[in-house]
C-alpha positions as CSV (number, residue, x, y, z in Angstrom):
1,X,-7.4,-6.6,17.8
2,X,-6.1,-7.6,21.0
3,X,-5.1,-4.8,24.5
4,X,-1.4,-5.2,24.7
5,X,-1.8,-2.0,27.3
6,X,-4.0,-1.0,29.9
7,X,-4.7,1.9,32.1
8,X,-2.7,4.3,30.2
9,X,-2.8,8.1,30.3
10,X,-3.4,9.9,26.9
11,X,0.2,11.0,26.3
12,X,1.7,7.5,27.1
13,X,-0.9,5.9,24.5
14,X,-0.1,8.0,21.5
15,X,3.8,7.9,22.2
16,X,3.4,4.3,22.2
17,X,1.3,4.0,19.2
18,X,3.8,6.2,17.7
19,X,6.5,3.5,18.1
20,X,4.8,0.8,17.1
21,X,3.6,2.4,14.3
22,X,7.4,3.5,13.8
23,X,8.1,-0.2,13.1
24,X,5.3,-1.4,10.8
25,X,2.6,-2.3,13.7
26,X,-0.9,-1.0,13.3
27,X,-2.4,-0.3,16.7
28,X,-5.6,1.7,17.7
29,X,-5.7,3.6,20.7
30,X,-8.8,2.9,22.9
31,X,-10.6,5.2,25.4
32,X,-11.8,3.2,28.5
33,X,-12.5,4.2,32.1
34,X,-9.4,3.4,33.6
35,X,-7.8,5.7,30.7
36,X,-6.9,4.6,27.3
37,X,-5.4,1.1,25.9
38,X,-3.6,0.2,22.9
39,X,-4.9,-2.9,20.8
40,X,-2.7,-4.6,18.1
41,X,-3.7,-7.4,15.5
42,X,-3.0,-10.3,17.8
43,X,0.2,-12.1,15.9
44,X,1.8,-9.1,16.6
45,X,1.5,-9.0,20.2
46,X,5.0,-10.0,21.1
47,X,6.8,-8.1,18.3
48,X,4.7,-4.9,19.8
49,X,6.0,-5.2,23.6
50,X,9.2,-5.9,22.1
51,X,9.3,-2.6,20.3
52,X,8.1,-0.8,23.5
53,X,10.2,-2.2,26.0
54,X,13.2,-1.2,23.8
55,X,11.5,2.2,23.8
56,X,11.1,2.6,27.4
57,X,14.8,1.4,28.1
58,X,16.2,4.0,26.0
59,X,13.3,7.1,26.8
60,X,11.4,5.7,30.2
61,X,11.9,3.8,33.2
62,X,10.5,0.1,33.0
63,X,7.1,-0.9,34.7
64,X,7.0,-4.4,33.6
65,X,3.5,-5.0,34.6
66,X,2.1,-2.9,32.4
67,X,3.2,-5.5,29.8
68,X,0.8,-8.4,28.5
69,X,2.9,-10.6,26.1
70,X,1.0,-13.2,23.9
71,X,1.9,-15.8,21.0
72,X,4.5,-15.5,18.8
73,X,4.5,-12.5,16.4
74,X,4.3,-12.9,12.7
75,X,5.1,-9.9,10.2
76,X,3.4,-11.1,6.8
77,X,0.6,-9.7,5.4
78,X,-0.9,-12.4,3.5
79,X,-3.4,-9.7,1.5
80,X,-0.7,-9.3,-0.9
81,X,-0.4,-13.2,-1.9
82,X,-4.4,-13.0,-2.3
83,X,-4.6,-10.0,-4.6
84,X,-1.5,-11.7,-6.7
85,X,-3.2,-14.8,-6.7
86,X,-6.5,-12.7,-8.5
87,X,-4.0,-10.9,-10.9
88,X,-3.0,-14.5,-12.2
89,X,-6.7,-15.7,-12.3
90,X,-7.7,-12.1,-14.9
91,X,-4.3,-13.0,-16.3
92,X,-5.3,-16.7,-17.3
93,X,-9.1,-15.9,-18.1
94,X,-7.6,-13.1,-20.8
95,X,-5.1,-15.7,-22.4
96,X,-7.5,-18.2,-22.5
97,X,-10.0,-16.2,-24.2
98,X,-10.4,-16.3,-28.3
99,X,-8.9,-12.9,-28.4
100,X,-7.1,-11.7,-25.6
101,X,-5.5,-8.6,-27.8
102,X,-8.9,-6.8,-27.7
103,X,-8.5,-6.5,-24.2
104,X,-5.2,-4.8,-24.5
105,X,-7.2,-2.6,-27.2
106,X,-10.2,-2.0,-25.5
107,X,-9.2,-2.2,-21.6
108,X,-5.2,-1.0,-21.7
109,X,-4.0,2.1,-20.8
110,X,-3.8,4.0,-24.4
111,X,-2.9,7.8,-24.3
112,X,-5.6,8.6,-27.1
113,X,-8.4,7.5,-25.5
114,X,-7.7,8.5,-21.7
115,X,-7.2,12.1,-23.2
116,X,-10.9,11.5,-24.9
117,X,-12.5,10.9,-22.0
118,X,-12.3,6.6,-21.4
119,X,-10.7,7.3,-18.0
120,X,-11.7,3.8,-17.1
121,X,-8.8,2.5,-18.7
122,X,-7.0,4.0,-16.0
123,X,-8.2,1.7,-13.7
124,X,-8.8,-1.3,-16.3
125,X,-5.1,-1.5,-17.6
126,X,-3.4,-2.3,-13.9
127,X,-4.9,-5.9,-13.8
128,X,-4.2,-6.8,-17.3
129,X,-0.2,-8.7,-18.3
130,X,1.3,-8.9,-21.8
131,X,2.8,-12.4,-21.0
132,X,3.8,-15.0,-18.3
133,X,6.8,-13.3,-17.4
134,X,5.0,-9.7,-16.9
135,X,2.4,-11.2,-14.7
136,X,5.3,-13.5,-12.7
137,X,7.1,-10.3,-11.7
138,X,4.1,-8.1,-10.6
139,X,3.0,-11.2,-8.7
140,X,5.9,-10.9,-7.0
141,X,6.1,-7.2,-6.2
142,X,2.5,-6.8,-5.5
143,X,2.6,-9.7,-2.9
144,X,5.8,-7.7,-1.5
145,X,5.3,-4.4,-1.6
146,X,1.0,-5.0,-1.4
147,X,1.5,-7.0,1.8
148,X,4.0,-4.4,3.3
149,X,1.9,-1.2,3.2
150,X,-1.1,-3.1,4.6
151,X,0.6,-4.5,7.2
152,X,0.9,-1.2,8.9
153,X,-2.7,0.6,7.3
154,X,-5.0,-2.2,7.1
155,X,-5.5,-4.4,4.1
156,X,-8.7,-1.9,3.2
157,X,-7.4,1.0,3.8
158,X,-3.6,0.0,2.0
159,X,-5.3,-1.1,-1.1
160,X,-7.7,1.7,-1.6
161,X,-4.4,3.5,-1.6
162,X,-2.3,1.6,-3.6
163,X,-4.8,1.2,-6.6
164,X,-5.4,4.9,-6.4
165,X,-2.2,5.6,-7.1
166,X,-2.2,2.9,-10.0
167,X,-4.9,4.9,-11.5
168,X,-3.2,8.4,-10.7
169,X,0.1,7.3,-12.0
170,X,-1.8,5.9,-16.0
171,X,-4.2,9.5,-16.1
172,X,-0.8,11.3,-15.4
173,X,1.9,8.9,-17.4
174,X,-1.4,9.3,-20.4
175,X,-0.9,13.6,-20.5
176,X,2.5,13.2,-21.0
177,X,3.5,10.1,-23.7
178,X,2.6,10.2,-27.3
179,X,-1.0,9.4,-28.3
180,X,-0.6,6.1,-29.2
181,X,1.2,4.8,-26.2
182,X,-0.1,2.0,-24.5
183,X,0.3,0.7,-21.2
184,X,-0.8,-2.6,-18.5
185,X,0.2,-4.2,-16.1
186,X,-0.4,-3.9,-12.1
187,X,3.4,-2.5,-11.4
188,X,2.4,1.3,-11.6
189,X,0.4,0.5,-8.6
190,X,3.1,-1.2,-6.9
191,X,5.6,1.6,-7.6
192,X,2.8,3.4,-5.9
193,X,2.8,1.2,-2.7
194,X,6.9,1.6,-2.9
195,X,6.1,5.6,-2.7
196,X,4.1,5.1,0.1
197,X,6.5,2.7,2.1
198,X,9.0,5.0,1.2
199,X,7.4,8.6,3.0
200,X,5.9,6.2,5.5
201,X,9.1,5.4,6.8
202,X,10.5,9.2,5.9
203,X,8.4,10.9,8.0
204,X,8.5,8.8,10.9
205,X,12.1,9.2,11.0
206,X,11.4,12.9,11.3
207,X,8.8,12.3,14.1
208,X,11.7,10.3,15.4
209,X,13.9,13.0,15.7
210,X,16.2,10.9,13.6
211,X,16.9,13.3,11.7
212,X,16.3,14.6,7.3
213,X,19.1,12.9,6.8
214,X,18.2,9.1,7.2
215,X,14.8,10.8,5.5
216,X,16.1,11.4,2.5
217,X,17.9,8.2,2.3
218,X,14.8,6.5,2.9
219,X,13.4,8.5,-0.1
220,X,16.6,7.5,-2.2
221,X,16.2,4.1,-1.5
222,X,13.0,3.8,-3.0
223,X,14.8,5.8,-6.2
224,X,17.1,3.1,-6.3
225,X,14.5,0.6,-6.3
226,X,12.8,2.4,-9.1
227,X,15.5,2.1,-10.9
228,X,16.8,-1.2,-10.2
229,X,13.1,-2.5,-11.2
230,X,11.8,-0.2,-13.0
231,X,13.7,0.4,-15.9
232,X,14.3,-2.4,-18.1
233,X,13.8,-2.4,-21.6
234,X,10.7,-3.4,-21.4
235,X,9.2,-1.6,-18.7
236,X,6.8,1.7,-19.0
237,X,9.1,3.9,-17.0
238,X,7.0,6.6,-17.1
239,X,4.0,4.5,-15.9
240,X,6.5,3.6,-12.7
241,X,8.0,6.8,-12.1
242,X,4.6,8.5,-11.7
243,X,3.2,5.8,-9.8
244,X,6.1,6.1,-7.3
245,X,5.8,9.8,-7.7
246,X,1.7,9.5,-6.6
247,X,2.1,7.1,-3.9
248,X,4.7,9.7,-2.2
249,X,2.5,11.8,-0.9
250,X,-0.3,9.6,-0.3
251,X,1.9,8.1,2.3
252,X,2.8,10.9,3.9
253,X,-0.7,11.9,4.1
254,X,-1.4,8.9,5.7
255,X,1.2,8.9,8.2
256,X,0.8,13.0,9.5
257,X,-2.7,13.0,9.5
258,X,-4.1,9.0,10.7
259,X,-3.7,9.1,13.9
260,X,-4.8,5.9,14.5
261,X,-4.9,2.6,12.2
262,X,-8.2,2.4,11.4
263,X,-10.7,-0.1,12.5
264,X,-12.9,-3.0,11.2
265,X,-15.9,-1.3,9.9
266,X,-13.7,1.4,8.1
267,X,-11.0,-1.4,6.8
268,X,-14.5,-3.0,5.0
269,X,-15.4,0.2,3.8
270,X,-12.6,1.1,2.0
271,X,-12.0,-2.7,0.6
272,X,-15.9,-2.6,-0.5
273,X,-15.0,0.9,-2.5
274,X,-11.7,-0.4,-4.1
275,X,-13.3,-3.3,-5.2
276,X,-16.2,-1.0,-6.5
277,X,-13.8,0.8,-8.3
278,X,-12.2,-1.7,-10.2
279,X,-16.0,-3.3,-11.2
280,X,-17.6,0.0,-12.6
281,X,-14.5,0.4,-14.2
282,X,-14.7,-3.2,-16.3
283,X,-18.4,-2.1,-16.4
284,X,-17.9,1.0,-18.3
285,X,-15.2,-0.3,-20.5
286,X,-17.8,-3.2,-21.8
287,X,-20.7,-0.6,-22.2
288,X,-18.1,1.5,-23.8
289,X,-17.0,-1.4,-26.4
C-alpha cells in the first residue's frame, strides 16, 4: 500500500475512502500524528486521485497539493486468472485419472448425501467440471467476476467470500431438488461473487445519494446476468440462482459494515482459511470413501 494523502482530518479520510471505494479502489485509512492518511495498492495511485479530484470539483474546493500522483493505474486483479488457472489443473488431474466418474460420485454435490450429513461435498463439488467446455466457461467467469470482487476487498478477504457462498448456494440448492440431483462445477460460486458485485455497487449508490432507483437497476442487472448465463440447458439453475441469491447479502454486509479494506496480515488470514476449507473438505470426502 502506498499514501496517496496526507495530513487529513478524520471526516475528509472516510469521505475519501468512501469514493474510492465507490469506484472499485481498496484503500485503508491510516491514523498518524499529523492526522490520518489514505493508502491505496500502488497501480492504483493515479486512477485514486483521479476519482478524488472529480469528487472535490463537484463537492469541495481544490487544494492540489494535497495530491501525490504516481505510475500509471491498472484495474485487473490478476487473483482471478490464478484461481482459474488451479480449476484447470483439478480439472486435468480428474480426467486424467483411471476413473474420473467416482469423483463426480463421491466428491459432487448430490442432494441424498448432503441431506445425510456429507456436507463436504458442498465445498468438494465447486472445483470439479463435467467436460472441457464446463471448465472453459467457469474459467472465464471466475477470472472475471473472481478478479472483480477482490479488486475492491482484497484477494483473501474476496475469496473467503466467494467460496462461502459456493458452499451456501449447494447446502441450500441440496434442501430443495430431488434426492438424486447432482451438481459441480465452480459457477455457483461465481454467481456468488456476481451477488456480491451486484449489492456492492447497490449500496454504494445509496451511500451516494444516487438514489434506489439506479439501486435496483444495479440489482437487475445482475438478474439479467443470471439469466443471460445462467440458464442454459445445461446449467444447474438452481445451483446459480442460490449462489447469486447468497452472495447478495454477503456483499452488502461487506460494504455497510468494512469500514476499511482490510490489511496484509488479515488478507493472509482469510486466504490461509479458504484454502483450509477447501483441503479438510477433500480430506473428509477421502476418509469418508
Amino acid at each position: 500500500m502506498t499514501p496517496l494523502f496526507n495530513n487529513l482530518d478524520r471526516e475528509e479520510a472516510h469521505t475519501y475512502s468512501l469514493v474510492l471505494k465507490a469506484v472499485g479502489i481498496g484503500n485503508r485509512v491510516v491514523g498518524v500524528e499529523e492526522g490520518y492518511r489514505i493508502d491505496v495498492p500502488e497501480p492504483y495511485l493515479d486512477a485514486a486521485l483521479d476519482a478524488v479530484v472529480r469528487y472535490r470539483e463537484e463537492n469541495l474546493p481544490i487544494d492540489a497539493q494535497d495530491f501525490t500522483p504516481r505510475g500509471p493505474a491498472k484495474r485487473m486483479n490478476l487473483s482471478g486468472v490464478f484461481v482459474a488457472v488451479l480449476l484447470l489443473s483439478v480439472h486435468l488431474a480428474v480426467m486424467s485419472s483411471s476413473a474420473p466418474d467416482d469423483y463426480f460420485k463421491i466428491f459432487g454435490a448430490q442432494a441424498r448425501s448432503i441431506r445425510s450429513g456429507e456436507s463436504y461435498r458442498c465445498v468438494t463439488a465447486l472445483v470439479l467440471h463435467a467436460d472441457d467446455a464446463h471448465i472453459a466457461g467457469n474459467m472465464a467467469a471466475t477470472a472475471l467476476f473472481g478478479g472483480a470482487v477482490c479488486a475492491i476487498t482484497g484477494n483473501g478477504v474476496g475469496w473467503l467470500m466467494i467460496l462461502l457462498c459456493g458452499v451456501a448456494g449447494n447446502l441450500v440448492n441440496a434442501m430443495v431438488v430431488s434426492a438424486g440431483h447432482l451438481s459441480i462445477g465452480a459457477s455457483t460460486a461465481v454467481f456468488g461473487a456476481v451477488g456480491i458485485l451486484c449489492t456492492l455497487q447497490a449500496v454504494r449508490l445509496v451511500l451516494f445519494g444516487r438514489g434506489w432507483k439506479k439501486a435496483v437497476a444495479a440489482l437487475g442487472a445482475g438478474m439479467a446476468l443470471l439469466a443471460f448465463l445462467g440458464s442454459s440447458a445445461r446449467s444447474d439453475l438452481g445451483a446459480h440462482l442460490f449462489g447469486f441469491v447468497c452472495g447478495l447479502p454477503m456483499g452488502g454486509v461487506y460494504q455497510l459494515w468494512v469500514e476499511d479494506r482490510m490489511g496484509k496480515k488479515g488478507q493472509i488470514l482469510c486466504g490461509v482459511l479458504a484454502a483450509a476449507i477447501l483441503v479438510a473438505a477433500w480430506l473428509k470426502g477421502v476418509w469418508s470413501s
